[in-house]
C-alpha positions in Angstrom: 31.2 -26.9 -101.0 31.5 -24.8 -97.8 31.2 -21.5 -97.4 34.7 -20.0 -95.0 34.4 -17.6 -92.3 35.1 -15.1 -94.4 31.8 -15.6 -96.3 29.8 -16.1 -93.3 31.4 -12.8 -91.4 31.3 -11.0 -94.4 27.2 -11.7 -95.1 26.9 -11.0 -91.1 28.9 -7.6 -91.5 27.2 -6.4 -94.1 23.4 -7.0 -92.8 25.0 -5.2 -89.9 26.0 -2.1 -91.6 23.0 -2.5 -93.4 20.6 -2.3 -90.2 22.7 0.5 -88.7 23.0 2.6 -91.3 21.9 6.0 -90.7 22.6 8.0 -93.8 26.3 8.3 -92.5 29.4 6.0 -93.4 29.2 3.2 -90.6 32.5 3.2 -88.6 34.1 -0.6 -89.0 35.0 -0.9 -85.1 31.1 -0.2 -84.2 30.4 -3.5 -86.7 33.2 -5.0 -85.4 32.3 -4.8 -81.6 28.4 -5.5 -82.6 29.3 -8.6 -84.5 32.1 -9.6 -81.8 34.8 -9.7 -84.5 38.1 -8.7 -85.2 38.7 -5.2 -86.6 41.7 -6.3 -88.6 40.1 -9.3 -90.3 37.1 -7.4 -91.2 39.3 -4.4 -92.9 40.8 -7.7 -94.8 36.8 -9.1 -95.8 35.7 -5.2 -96.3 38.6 -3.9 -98.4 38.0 -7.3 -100.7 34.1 -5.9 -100.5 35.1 -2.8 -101.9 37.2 -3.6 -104.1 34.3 -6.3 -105.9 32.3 -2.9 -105.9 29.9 -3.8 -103.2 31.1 -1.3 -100.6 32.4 2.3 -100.5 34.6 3.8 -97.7 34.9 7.1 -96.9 38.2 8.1 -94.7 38.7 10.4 -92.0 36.5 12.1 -89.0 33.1 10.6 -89.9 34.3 8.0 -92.3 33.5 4.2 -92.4 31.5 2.1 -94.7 28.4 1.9 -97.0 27.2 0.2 -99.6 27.5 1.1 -102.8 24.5 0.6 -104.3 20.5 -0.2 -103.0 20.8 -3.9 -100.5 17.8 -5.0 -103.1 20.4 -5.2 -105.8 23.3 -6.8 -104.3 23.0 -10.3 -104.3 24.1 -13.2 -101.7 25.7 -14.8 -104.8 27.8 -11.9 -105.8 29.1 -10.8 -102.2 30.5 -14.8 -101.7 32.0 -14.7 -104.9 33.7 -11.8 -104.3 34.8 -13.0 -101.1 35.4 -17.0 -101.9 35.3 -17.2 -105.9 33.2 -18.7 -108.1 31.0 -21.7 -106.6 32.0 -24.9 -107.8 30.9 -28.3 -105.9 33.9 -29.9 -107.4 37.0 -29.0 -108.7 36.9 -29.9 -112.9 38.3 -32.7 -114.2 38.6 -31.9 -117.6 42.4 -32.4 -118.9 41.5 -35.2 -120.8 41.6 -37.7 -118.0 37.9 -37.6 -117.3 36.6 -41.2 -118.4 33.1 -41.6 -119.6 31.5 -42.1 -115.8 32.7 -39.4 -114.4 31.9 -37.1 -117.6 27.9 -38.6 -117.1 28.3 -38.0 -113.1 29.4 -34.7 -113.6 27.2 -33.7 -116.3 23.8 -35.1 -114.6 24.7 -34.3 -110.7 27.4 -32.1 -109.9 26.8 -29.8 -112.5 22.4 -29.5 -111.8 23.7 -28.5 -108.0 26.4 -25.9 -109.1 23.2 -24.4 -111.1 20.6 -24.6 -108.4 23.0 -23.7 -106.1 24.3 -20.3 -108.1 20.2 -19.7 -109.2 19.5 -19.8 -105.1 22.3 -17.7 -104.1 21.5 -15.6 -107.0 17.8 -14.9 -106.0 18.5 -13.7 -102.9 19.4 -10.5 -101.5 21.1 -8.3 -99.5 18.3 -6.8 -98.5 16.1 -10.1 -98.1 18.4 -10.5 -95.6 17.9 -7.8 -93.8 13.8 -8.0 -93.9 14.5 -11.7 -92.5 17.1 -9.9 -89.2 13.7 -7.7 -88.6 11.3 -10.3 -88.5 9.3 -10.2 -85.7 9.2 -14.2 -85.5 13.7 -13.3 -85.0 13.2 -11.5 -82.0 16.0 -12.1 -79.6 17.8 -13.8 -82.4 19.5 -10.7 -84.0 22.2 -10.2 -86.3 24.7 -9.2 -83.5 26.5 -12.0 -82.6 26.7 -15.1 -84.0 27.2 -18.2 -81.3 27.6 -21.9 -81.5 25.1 -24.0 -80.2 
């Protein structure tokens, strides 16, 4: 399993809007330029955002982005399955092909890490996230742009 840029960029974007918001809809361009990203493929990640319920736009002088509801109940698994689909380590093999090995191999491994994997993604937040960007021990290591080492 690996997570696309759209999942990462989409995590990043929303902690962003998330730190800067200031009880006004956050203008996509100011994420954009913070996060060194594209306006156009973030309206793509955002509009899919909103449209799974985790955002809400506002349009017009003043408009831009918020979230929808409190960061403490939006969930890292829900905003990647909204933006990837539903996390599976392997694709099923269940058409009646699936011999008797790879039934036990999927049943006793690739199934326990789809669950601890969904429980994990599932127990954290939004807004553990965004305690973790104002960590004292991240200082210097914001959310604003992500490089590769």
């Amino acid at each position: 399993m690996k997570i696309s840029t759209k999942g990462r960029y989409g995590l990043r974007a929303l902690v962003d809007l998330a730190v800067n918001v200031s009880g006004q809809p956050v203008p996509l361009t100011a994420i954009a330029a913070r996060q060194r990203m594209s306006v156009n493929y973030l309206e793509q990640v955002f509009g899919q955002l909103r449209r799974g319920g985790i955002l809400q736009s506002t349009k017009g002088a003043g408009g831009g982005y918020s979230l929808s509801r409190d960061p403490s109940c939006i969930t890292v698994r829900e905003i990647l399955e909204v933006l990837e689909g539903p996390f599976c380590i392997t694709d099923a093999d269940r058409d009646g092909r699936e011999d008797k090995i790879s039934r036990a191999v999927r049943a006793l491994l690739w199934e326990e890490i789809d669950r601890r994997t969904a429980c994990l993604l599932e127990e954290k937040t939004l807004n553990d996230l965004i305690k973790k960007e104002a960590d004292p021990d991240n200082a210097g290591k914001q959310v604003h742009a992500e490089t590769d080492a």
